[in-house]
C-alpha beads as a LAMMPS data file, in Angstrom:
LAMMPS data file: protein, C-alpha beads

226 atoms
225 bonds

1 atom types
1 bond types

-500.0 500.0 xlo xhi
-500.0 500.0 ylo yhi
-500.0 500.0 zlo zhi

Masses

1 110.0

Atoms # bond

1 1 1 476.160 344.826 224.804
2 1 1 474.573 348.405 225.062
3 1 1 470.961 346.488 226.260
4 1 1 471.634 347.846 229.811
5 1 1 468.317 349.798 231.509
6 1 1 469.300 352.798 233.139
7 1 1 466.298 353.649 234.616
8 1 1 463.782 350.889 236.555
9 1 1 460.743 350.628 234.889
10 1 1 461.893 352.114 231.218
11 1 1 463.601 349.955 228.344
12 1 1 465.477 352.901 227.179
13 1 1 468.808 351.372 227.112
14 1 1 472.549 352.966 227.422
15 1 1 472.982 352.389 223.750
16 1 1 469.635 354.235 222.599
17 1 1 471.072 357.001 224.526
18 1 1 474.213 357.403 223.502
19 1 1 473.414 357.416 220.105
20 1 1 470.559 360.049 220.921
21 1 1 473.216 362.022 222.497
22 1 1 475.078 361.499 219.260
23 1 1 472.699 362.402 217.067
24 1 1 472.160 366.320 219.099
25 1 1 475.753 366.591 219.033
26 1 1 476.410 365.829 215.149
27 1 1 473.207 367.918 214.338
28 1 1 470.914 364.871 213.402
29 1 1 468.567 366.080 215.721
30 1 1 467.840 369.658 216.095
31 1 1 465.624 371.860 218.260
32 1 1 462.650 371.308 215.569
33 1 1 462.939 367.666 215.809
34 1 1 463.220 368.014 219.912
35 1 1 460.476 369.732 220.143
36 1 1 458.190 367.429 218.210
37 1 1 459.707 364.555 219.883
38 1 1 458.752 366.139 223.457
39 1 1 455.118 367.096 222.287
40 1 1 455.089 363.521 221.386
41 1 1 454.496 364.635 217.420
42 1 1 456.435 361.768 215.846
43 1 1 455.843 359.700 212.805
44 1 1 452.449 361.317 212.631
45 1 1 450.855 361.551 209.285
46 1 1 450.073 364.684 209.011
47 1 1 453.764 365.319 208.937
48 1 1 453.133 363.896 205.350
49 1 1 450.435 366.237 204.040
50 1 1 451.793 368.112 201.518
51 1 1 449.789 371.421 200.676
52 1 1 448.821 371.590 196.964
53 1 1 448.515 375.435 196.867
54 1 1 447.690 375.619 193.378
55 1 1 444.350 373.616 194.467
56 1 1 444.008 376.138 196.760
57 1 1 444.061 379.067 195.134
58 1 1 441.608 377.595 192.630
59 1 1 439.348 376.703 195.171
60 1 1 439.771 380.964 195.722
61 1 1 439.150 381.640 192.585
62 1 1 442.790 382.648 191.918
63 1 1 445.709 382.177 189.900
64 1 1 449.002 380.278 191.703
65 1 1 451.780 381.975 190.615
66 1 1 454.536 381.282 192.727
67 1 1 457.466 382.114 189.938
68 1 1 459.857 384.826 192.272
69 1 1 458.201 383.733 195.547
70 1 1 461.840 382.187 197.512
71 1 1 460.187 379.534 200.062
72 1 1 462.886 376.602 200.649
73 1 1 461.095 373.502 200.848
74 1 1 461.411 372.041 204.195
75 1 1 460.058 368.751 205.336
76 1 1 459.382 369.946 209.179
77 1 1 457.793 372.863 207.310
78 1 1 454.409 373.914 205.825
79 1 1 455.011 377.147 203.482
80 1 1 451.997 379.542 202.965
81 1 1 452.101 381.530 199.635
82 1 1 450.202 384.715 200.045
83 1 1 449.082 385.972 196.507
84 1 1 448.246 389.672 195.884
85 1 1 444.775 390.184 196.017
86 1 1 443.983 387.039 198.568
87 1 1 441.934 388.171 201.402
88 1 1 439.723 386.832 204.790
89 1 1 437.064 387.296 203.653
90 1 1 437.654 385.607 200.409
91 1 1 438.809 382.219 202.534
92 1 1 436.096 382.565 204.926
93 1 1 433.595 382.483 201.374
94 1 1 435.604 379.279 200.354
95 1 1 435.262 377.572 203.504
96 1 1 431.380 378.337 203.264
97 1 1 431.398 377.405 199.654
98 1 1 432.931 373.743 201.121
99 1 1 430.077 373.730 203.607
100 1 1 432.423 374.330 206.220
101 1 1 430.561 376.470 209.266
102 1 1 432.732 379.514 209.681
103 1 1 432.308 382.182 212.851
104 1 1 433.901 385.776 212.631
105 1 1 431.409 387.497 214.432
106 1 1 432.082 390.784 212.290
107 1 1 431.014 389.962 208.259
108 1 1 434.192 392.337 207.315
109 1 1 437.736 390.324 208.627
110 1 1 439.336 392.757 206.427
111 1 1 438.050 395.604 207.527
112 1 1 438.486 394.568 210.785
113 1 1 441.841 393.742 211.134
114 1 1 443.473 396.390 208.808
115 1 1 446.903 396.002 210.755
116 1 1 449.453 393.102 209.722
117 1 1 452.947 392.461 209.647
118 1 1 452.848 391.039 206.292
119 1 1 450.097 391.742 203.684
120 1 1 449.822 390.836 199.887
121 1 1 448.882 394.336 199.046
122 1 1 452.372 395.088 198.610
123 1 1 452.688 391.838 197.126
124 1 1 452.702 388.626 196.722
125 1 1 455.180 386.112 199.619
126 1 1 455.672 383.245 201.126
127 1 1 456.074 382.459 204.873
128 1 1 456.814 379.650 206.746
129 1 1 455.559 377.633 209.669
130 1 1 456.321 374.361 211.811
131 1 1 454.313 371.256 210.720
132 1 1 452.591 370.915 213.593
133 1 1 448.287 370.435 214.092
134 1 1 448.481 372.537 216.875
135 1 1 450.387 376.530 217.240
136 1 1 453.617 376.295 218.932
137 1 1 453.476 374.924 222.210
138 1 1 456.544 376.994 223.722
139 1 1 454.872 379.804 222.585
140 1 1 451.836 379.174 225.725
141 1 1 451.300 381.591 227.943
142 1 1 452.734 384.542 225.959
143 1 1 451.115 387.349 224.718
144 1 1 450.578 389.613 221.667
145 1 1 452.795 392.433 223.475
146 1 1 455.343 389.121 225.309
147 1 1 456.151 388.060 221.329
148 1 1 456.868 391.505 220.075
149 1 1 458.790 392.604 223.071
150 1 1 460.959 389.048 222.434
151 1 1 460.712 389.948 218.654
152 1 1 459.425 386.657 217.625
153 1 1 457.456 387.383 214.403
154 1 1 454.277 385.728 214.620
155 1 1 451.349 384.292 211.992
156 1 1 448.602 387.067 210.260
157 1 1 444.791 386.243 210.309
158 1 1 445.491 385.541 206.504
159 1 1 448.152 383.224 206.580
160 1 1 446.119 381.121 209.198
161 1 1 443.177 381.402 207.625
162 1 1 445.100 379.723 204.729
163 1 1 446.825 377.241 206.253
164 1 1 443.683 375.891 207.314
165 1 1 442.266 375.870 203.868
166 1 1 445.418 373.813 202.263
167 1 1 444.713 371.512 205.336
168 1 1 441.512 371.062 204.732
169 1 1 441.840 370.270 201.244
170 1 1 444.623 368.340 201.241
171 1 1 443.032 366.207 204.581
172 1 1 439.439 367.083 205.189
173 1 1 440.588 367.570 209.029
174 1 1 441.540 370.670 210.602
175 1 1 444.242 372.269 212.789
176 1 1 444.267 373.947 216.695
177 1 1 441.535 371.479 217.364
178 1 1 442.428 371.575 221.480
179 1 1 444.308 374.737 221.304
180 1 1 444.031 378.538 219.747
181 1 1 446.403 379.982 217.480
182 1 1 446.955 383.482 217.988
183 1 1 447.471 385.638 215.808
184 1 1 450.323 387.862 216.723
185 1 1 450.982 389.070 213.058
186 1 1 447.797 390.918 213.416
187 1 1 445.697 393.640 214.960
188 1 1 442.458 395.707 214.647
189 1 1 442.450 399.506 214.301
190 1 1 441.779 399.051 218.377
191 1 1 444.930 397.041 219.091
192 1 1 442.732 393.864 219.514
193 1 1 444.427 390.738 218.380
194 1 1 443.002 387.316 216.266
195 1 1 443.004 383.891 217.036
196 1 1 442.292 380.806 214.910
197 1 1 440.742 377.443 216.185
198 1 1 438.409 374.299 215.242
199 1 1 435.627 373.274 217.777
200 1 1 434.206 369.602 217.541
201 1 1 431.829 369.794 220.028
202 1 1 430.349 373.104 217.364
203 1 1 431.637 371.425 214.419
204 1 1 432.578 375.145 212.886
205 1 1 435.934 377.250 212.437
206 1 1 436.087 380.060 215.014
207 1 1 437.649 383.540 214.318
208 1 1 438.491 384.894 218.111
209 1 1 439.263 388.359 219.783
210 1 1 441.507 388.614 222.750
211 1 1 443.341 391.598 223.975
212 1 1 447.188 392.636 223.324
213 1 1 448.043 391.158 226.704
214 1 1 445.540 388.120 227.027
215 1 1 447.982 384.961 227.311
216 1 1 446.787 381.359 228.442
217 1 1 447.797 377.725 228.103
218 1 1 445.697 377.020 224.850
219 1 1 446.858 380.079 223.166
220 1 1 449.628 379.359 221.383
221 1 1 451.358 381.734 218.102
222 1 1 452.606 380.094 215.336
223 1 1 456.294 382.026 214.971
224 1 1 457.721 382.518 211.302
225 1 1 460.415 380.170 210.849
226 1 1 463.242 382.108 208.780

Bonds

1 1 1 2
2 1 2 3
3 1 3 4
4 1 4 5
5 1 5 6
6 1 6 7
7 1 7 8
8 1 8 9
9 1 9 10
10 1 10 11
11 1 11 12
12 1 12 13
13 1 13 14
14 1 14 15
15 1 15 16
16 1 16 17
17 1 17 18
18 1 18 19
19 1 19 20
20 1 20 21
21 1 21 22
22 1 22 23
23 1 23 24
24 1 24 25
25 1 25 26
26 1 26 27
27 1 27 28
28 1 28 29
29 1 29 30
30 1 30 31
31 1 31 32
32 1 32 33
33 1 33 34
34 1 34 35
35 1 35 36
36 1 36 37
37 1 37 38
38 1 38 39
39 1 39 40
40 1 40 41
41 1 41 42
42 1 42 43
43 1 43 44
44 1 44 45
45 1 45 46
46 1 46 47
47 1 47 48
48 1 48 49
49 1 49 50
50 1 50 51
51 1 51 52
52 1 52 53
53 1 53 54
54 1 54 55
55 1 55 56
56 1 56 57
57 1 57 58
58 1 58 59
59 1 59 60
60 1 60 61
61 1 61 62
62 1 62 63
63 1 63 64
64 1 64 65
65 1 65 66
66 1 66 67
67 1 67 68
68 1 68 69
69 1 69 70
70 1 70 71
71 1 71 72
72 1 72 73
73 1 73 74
74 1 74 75
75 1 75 76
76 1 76 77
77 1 77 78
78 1 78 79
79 1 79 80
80 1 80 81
81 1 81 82
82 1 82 83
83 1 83 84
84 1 84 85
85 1 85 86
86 1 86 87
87 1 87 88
88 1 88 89
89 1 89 90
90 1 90 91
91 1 91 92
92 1 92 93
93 1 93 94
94 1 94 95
95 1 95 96
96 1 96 97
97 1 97 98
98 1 98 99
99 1 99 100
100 1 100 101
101 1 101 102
102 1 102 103
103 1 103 104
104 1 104 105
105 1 105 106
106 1 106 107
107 1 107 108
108 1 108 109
109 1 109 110
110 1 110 111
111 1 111 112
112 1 112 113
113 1 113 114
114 1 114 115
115 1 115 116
116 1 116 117
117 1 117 118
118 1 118 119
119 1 119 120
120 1 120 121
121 1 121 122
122 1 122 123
123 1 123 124
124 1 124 125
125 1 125 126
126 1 126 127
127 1 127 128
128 1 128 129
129 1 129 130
130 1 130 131
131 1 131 132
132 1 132 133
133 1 133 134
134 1 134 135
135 1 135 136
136 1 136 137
137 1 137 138
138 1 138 139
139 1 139 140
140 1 140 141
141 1 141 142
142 1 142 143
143 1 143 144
144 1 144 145
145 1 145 146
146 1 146 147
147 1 147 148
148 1 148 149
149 1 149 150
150 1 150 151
151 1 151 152
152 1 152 153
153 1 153 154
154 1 154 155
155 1 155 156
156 1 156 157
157 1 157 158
158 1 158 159
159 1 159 160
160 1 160 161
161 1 161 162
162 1 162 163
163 1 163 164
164 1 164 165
165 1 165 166
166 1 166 167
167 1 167 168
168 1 168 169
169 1 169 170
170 1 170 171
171 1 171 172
172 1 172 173
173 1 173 174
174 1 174 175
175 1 175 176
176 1 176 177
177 1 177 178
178 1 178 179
179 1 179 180
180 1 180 181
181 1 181 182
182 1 182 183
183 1 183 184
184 1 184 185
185 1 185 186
186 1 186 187
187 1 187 188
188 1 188 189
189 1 189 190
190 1 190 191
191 1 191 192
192 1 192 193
193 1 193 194
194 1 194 195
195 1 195 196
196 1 196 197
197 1 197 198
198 1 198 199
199 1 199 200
200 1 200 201
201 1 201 202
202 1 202 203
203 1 203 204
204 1 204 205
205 1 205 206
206 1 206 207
207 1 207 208
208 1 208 209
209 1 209 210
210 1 210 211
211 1 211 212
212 1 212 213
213 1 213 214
214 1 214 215
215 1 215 216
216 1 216 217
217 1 217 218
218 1 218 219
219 1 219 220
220 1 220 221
221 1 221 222
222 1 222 223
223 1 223 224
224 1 224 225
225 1 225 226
């Protein structure tokens, strides 16, 4: 019973999709899980990669101390903990320090990009993100000025720049490696707006500029998950 093929050529079967059906309706599967199920990012193992932040921040030179930071641990999630006094350019010196090749074209991120959304100068937080290798692929084609007029709340240079490191450390691979994540959460004194990627064929980690409106395929925010 149930072994029925509704459709030539697939083996889905009338029982696998009633229970799938099921599953959306009792909350089993959510938008989170549909999402990674359509971008075909199932059973993958960096799903399992675990960020050991206190590695991280020793790596920076830093003290973890995470004590009144509220991040709910989340499977589908990857939280970043921002500590006061973490910077760019500090995570750009790690990277280098790993003998990862690192391109910013300007030596001063912070400088730079002096506008964010969140920033640990008035004190330490924690943020969250999907679990995903590459940014958020609903989020193609929109822009810096698209997200904030849809007030979706997007990733800083910083917390990307971090994310990467944890990767890194806890994989030795790296994230956005066919896309660009860009970062909405951000903006230079000009209005110009970040983006975060890894090139094989260069074999470094790229810091990139595009404009408030520039939107394309491969650029992709990573929205704050609440």
């Amino acid at each position: 019973m149930g072994t029925k093929v509704l459709v030539e050529g697939s083996s889905v079967s009338a029982s696998q999709l009633k229970d799938f059906f099921r599953q959306i309706e009792d909350g089993s599967i959510n938008g989170t899980y549909m999402q990674m199920f359509l971008d075909h990012q199932f059973k993958s193992d960096f799903e399992k990669v675990d960020i050991d932040w206190t590695r991280v921040y020793k790596t920076l030179g830093m003290k973890f101390e995470p004590s009144n930071l509220a991040c709910i641990p989340d499977p589908l999630f990857w939280e970043v903990y921002v500590m006061k006094g973490v910077t760019p350019n500090k995570v750009v010196t790690a990277f280098r320090e790993l003998g990862v090749n690192v391109y910013t074209y300007t030596d001063d991120l912070g400088a730079n990009v002096p506008i964010n959304d969140r920033d640990p100068k008035n004190g330490s937080y924690c943020v969250r993100f999907k679990k995903t290798i590459e940014a958020d692929p609903e989020l193609a084609n929109k822009s810096a000025e698209n997200l904030e007029a849809e007030k979706i709340l997007g990733i800083t240079l910083l917390e990307r720049l971090l994310l990467e490191l944890g990767y890194f450390l806890a994989t030795g691979e790296h994230l956005d490696v066919e896309n660009v994540t860009l970062c909405s959460g951000s903006r230079s004194s000009g209005g110009i707006v970040p983006g975060v990627s890894w090139s094989a064929d260069d074999r470094r980690l790229s810091v990139y500029w595009f404009g408030s409106r520039s939107a394309y395929g491969n650029l992709r925010a990573r929205a704050v998950v609440s």
